[in-house]
N, C-alpha and C positions, 0 to 999 in steps of 0.2 A: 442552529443545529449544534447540538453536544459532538465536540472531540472525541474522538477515541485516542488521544494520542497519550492519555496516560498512562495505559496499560499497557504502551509502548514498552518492550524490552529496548536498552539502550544502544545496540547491534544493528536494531532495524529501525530504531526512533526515528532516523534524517526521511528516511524512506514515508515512512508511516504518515510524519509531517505534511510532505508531497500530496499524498493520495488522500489526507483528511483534509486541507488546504482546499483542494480539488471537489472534494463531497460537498463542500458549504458552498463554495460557490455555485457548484450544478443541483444543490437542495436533496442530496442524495442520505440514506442512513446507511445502516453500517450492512444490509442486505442487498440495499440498490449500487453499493460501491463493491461490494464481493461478486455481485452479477456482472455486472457493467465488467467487471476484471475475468469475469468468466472462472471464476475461482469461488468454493465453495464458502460460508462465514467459518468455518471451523477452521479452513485453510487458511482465512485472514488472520482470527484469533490464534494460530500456529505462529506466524510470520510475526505478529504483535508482540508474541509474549516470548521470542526469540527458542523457540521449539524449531522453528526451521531457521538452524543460522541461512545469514547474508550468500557464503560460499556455493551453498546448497539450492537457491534460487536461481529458476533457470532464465534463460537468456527470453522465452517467450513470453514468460511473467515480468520480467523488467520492461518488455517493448511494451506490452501491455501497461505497465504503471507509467511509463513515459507518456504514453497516448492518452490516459486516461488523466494525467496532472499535468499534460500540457505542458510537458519538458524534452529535453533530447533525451534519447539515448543513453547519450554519455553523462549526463546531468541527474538521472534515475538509479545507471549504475554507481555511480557512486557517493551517492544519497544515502 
């Protein structure tokens, strides 16, 4: 599966790392990992291209990036 972690903005890159990490292994693309987060793909390429800084990312969208790359918490937030 193609990375999206180019298009990473450098703010949310460690994050992004995570959750594409995460897609290759579950075979997921860049629609099935924005579902699966319950977050729309526009919201992903938001967070990707650091339109949403880091700050601004709420606590139920990092539990969610936790859950979904199979990290704590505490390992997501500060990704």
């Amino acid at each position: 599966m193609q990375s999206f972690l180019h298009r990473a903005n450098p703010e949310n890159a460690r994050l992004c790392e995570l959750l594409d990490a995460a897609a290759d292994r579950k075979g997921h693309d860049e629609r099935q990992q924005a579902d699966a987060l319950c977050v729309t793909l526009g919201f992903m390429r938001q967070v990707r291209q650091g339109m949403r800084k880091r700050s601004a990312l709420s606590d139920a969208f990092i539990r969610g990036c936790a859950q979904y790359a199979g990290v704590s918490y505490e390992v997501a937030r500060s990704a």
